[in-house]
C-alpha positions as CSV (number, residue, x, y, z in Angstrom):
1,X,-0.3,79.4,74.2
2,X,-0.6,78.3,77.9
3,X,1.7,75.6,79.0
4,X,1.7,72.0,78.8
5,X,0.6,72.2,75.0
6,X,2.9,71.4,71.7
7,X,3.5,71.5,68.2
8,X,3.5,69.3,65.2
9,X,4.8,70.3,62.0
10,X,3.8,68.5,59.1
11,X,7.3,68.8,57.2
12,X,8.0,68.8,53.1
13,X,9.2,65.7,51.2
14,X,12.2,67.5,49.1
15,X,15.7,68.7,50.8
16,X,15.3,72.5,50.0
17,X,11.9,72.9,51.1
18,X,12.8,71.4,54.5
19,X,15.6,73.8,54.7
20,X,13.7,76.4,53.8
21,X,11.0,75.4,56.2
22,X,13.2,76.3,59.3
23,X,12.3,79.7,58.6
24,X,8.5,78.9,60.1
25,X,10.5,77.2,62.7
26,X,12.2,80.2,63.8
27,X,9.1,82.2,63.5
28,X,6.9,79.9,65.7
29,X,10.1,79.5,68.5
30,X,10.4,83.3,68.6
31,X,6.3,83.3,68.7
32,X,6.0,80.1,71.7
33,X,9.4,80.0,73.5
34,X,8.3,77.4,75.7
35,X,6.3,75.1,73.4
36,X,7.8,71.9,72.2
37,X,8.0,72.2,68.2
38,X,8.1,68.1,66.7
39,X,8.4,67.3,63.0
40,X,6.7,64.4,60.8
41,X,8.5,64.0,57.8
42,X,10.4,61.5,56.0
43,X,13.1,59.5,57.3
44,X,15.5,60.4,55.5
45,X,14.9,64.3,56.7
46,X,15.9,63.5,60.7
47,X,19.7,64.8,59.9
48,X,18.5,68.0,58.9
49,X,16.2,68.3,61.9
50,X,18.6,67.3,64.1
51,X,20.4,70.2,63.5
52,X,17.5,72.9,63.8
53,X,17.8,74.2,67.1
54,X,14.2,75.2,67.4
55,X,13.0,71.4,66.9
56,X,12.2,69.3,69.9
57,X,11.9,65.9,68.1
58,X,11.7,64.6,64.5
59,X,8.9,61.7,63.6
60,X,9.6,59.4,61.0
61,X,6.6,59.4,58.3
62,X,6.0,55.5,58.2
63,X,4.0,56.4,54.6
64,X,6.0,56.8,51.4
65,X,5.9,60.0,49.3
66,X,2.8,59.8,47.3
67,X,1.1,56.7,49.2
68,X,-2.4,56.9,50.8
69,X,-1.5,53.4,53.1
70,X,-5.0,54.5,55.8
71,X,-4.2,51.9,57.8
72,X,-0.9,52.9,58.8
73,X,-1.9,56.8,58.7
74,X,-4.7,56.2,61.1
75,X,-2.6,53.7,63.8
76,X,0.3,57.0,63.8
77,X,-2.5,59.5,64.4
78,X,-3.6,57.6,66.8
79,X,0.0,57.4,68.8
80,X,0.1,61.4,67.6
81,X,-3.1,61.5,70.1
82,X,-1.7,60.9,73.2
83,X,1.0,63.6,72.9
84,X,-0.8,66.2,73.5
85,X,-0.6,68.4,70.1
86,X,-2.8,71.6,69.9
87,X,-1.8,73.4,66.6
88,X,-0.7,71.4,63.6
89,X,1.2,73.2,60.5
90,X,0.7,71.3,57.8
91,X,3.2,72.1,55.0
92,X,2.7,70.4,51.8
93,X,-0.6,70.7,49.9
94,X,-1.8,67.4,49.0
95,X,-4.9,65.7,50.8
96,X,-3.1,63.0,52.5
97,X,-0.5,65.4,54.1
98,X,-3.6,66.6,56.1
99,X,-4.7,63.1,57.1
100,X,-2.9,62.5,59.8
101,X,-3.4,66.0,62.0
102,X,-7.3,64.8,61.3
103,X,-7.2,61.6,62.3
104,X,-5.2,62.8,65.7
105,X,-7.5,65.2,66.4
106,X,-5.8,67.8,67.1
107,X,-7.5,71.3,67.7
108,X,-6.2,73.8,65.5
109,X,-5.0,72.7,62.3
110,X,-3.3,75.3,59.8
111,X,-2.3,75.0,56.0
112,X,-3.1,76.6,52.5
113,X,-6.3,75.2,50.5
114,X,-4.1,72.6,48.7
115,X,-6.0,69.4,47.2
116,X,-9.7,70.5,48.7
117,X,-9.0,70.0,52.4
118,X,-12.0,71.0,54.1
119,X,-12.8,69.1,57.9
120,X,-9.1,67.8,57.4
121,X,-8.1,71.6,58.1
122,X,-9.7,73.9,60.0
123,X,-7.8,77.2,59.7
124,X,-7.1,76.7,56.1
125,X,-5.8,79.7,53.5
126,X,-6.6,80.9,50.5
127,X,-3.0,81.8,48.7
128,X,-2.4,84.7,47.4
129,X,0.6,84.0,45.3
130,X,1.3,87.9,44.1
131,X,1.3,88.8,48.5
132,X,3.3,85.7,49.2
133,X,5.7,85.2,46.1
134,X,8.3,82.8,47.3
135,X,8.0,79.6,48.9
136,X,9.5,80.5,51.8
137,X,7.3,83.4,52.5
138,X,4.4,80.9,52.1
139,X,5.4,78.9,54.6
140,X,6.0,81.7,57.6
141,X,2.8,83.1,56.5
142,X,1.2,80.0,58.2
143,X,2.5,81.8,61.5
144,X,0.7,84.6,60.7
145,X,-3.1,85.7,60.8
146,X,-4.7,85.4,57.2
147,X,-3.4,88.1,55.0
148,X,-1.0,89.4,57.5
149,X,2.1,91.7,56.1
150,X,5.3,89.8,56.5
151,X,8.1,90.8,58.1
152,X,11.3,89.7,57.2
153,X,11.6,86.0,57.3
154,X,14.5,84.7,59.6
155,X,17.0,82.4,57.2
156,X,17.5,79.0,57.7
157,X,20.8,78.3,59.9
158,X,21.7,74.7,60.0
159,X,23.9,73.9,63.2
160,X,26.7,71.3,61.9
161,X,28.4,68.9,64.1
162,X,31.8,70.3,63.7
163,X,33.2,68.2,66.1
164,X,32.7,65.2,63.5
165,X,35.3,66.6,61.0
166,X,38.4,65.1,61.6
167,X,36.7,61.8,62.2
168,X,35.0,62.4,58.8
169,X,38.4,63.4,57.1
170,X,39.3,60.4,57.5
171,X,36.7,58.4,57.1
172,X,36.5,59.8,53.3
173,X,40.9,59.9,53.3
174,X,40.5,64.4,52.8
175,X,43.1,66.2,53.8
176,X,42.7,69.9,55.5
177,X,46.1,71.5,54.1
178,X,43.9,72.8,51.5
179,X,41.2,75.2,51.2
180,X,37.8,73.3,50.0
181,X,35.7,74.6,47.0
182,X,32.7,72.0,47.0
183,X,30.7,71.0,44.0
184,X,26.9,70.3,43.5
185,X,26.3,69.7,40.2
186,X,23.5,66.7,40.6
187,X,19.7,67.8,40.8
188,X,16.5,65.3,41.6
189,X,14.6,67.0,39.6
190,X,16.2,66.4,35.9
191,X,19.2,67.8,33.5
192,X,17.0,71.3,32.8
193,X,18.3,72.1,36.3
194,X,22.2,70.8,35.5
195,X,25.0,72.8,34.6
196,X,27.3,71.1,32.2
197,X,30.2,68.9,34.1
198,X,32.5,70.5,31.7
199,X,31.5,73.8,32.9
200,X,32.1,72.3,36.5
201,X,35.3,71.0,35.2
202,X,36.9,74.2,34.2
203,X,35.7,76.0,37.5
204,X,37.8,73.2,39.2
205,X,40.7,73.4,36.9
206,X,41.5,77.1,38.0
207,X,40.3,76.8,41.9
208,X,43.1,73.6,42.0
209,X,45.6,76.1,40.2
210,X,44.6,78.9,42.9
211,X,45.6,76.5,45.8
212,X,42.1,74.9,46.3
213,X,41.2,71.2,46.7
214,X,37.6,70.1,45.4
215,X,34.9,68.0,47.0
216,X,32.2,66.3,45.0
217,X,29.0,66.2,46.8
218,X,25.8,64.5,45.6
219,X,23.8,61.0,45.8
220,X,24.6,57.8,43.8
221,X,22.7,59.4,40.7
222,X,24.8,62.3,40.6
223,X,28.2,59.8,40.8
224,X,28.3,59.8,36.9
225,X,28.7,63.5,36.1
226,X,30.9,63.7,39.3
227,X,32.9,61.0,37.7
228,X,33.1,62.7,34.4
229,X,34.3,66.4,36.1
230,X,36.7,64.3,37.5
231,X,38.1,62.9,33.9
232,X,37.9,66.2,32.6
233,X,40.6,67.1,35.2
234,X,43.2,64.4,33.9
235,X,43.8,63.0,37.2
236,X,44.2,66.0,39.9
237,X,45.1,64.5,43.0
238,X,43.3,67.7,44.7
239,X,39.4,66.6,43.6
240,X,37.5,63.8,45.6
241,X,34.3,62.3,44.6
242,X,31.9,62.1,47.2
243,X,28.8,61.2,45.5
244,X,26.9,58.6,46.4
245,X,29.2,58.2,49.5
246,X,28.2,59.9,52.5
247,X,24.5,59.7,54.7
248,X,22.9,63.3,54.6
249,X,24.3,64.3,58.0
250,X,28.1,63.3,56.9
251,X,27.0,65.3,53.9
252,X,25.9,68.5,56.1
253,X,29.0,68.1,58.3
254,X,31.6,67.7,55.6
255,X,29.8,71.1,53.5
256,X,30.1,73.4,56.7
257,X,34.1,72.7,56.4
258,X,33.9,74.1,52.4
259,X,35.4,77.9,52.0
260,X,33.0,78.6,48.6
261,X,30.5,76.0,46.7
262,X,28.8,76.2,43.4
263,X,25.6,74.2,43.0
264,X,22.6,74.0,40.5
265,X,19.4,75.0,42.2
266,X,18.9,71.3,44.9
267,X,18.7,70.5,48.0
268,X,22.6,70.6,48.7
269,X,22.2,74.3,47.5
270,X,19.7,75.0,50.1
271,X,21.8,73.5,52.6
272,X,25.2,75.4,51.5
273,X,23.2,78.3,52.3
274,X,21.9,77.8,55.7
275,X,25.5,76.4,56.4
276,X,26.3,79.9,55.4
277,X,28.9,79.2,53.1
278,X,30.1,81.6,50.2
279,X,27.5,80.4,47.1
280,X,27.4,80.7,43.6
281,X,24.2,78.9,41.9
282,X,23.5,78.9,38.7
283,X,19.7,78.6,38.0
284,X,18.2,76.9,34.6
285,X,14.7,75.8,33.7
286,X,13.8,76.9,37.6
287,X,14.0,80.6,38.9
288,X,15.5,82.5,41.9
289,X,12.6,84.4,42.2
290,X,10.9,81.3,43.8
291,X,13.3,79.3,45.7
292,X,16.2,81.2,46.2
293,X,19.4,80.3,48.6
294,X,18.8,81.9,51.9
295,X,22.2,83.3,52.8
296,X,23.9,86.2,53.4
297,X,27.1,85.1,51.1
298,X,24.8,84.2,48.2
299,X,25.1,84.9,44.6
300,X,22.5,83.9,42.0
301,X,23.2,83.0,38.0
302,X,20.6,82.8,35.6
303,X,20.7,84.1,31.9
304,X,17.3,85.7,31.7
305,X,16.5,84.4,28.7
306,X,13.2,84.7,26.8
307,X,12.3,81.0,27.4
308,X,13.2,81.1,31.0
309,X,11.8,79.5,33.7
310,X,9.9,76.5,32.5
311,X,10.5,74.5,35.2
312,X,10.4,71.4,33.1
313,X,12.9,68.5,33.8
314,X,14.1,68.3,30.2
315,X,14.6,71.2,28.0
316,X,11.7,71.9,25.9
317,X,13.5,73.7,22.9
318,X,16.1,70.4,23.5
319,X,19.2,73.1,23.6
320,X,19.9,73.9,27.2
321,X,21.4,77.2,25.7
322,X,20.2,78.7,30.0
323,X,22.6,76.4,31.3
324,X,25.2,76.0,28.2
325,X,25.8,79.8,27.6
326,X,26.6,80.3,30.8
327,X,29.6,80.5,31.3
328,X,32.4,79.5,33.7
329,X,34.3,82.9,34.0
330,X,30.9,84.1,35.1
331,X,31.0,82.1,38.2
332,X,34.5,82.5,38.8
333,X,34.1,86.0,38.5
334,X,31.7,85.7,41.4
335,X,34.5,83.3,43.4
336,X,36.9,85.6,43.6
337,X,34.5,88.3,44.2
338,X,33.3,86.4,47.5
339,X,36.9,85.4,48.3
340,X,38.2,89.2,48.1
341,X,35.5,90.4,50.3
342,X,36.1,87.6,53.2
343,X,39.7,88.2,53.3
C-alpha cells in the first residue's frame, strides 16, 4: 500500500471477539507498517483498543448493537469519507455492519458472505468453516488472499497500564502483600456457560490457605454469584468483590497484576489471556475448539461429554452435569501445575 492511505476495521460487539480480533491487527501491522489501522466499534470497546499497540485510533459506533438507525449510519460514513480510508475489514456478519464502509465509499471493502452483502462488500468470502475452524483464524484470513494457507496467527497481547496499580489499589482498598488468584465466574451469554460459585468457592478456600488473596472480577450481573462465593468463604478477609465495580480499563489493569485466574469461557477470559496470565477455563455448553484463550500459560477444562457443546444459554437436559461434575481438584490440580512450572 503506497503512502498517505489508511485502515478501518469494522470491530465485533462482544469482549472476546475484540480480543481475539487483535490477532488480524497484528497481521495487517506486520503486512502495512506505515498505515494507520482505526477501529469502529462500540464504546464501550475503546479500553481495549487503547491498549493494542497496532491501533491508531478507536471510533465510537453511534448505532446500538442490533439497530439499523440509517440516518445516523449514513451522517458517520459520511465523516468516515474525508479520512481517507482505502481497505475496510469488516468483522461481524450481519448486513448493517457493512453499511457504513458502503456508504463511505471506501475502495476495497473485505469480509465473509454474512447476511447477503453483495455492493455493500466488494471482496467478500465464501467461508469455509472445515479450512478456517476457529474464530480467530477467520478473522486473520481476511488478511489473506481467498483460500490462502494460514500461518500461525500472532496472539492477542494486551498492553496494561501498569503504572495505574497502586493508584487502583487503593482506589478498590487491595493490598499487594499477597499473591492474587482472580475469579471470573460471570458470563453474558447465560448459566450453560457458569461454573458453580460453590465450585469457585472451594478453589478459593484452598488458594487463601496456600497464601493467596482473591479478586472478584465481573459486571453488576455477575455481583450475585460473586457475592455468594464470598458467603461460601464465611468471611475471609483475603477475597474482594469487584463485580460490578470497576470501568473495563480498571478491569484490564487490575487482571495484569493477578499471579493465576480461573474463568468460564467470557470476555474476561479472553482478556486473562492476552494479559498473559497463568489460566485455567473451564468450558460448558461452548467449546475450546472454537474460541479458545490465546495464551501461552493456558489450560482448558471441559468434560467431553456426549451432549457437549450445545452452545445454548440454559441447559437443554436442565442438569448442568458439564459444569457440575467438574470438579474443583481438577482445576487446582492445573494451579499448582502452572505455579510449579513458573517458579
Amino acid at each position: 500500500m503506497a503512502g498517505g492511505e489508511r485502515i478501518l476495521i469494522v470491530g465485533p460487539s462482544w469482549v472476546g471477539d475484540m480480543v481475539m480480533a487483535q490477532s488480524l491487527f497484528k497481521v495487517l501491522r506486520q503486512q502495512y507498517p506505515h498505515v494507520p489501522i482505526d477501529v469502529l466499534a462500540p464504546a464501550w470497546s475503546r479500553p481495549l483498543i487503547e491498549r493494542m499497540p497496532e491501533i491508531e485510533a478507536g471510533i465510537d459506533m453511534p448505532v446500538g448493537h442490533g439497530k439499523i438507525m440509517l440516518k445516523q449510519r449514513w451522517k458517520l460514513a459520511r465523516q468516515l469519507a474525508c479520512k481517507g480510508y482505502t481497505r475496510a475489514y469488516v468483522l461481524p456478519n450481519s448486513l448493517k455492519s457493512a453499511l457504513i464502509p458502503g456508504f463511505a465509499g471506501i475502495p476495497t471493502r473485505v469480509g465473509w458472505r454474512g447476511e447477503m452483502r453483495y455492493g455493500l462488500l466488494n471482496d467478500i468470502r465464501k467461508l469455509d468453516s472445515e479450512r478456517y475452524p476457529l474464530m480467530v483464524d477467520r478473522f486473520v484470513a481476511l488478511a489473506y488472499r481467498p483460500g490462502a494457507e494460514l500461518p500461525p496467527a500472532p496472539r492477542p497481547e494486551l498492553v496494561a497500564d501498569i503504572g495505574r496499580l497502586p493508584a487502583l489499589r487503593g482506589k478498590y482498598q487491595l493490598n499487594a502483600d499477597r499473591p492474587v488468584l482472580a475469579l471470573c465466574p460471570g458470563a453474558e451469554f447465560g448459566p450453560s456457560k457458569q461454573w458453580p460459585a460453590s465450585h469457585y468457592a472451594e478453589v478459593a478456600r484452598e488458594m487463601i490457605e496456600r497464601g493467596f488473596q482473591v479478586w472478584i472480577f465481573g459486571s453488576a450481573k455477575d455481583a450475585p454469584v460473586a457475592q455468594e462465593i464470598i458467603a461460601c468463604l464465611k468471611g475471609s478477609d483475603h477475597v474482594h468483590s469487584l463485580a460490578g465495580q470497576t470501568s473495563l480499563a480498571d478491569a484490564i489493569d487490575l487482571m495484569a497484576a493477578s499471579d493465576s485466574v480461573v474463568s468460564n469461557d467470557s470476555g474476561l477470559m479472553h482478556i486473562a489471556a492476552a494479559l498473559g496470565r497463568p489460566l485455567v477455563a473451564v468450558y460448558g455448553s461452548t467449546s475450546p475448539s472454537f474460541t479458545p484463550p490465546l495464551g501461552e500459560k493456558v489450560n482448558t477444562l471441559s468434560l467431553g461429554l456426549s451432549c457437549q457443546p450445545c452452545f445454548s444459554r440454559q441447559c437443554p437436559l436442565e442438569h448442568k452435569r458439564c459444569l457440575e461434575d467438574l470438579q474443583p481438584q481438577q482445576v487446582l490440580n492445573h494451579l499448582r501445575l502452572q505455579e510449579s512450572v513458573g517458579r
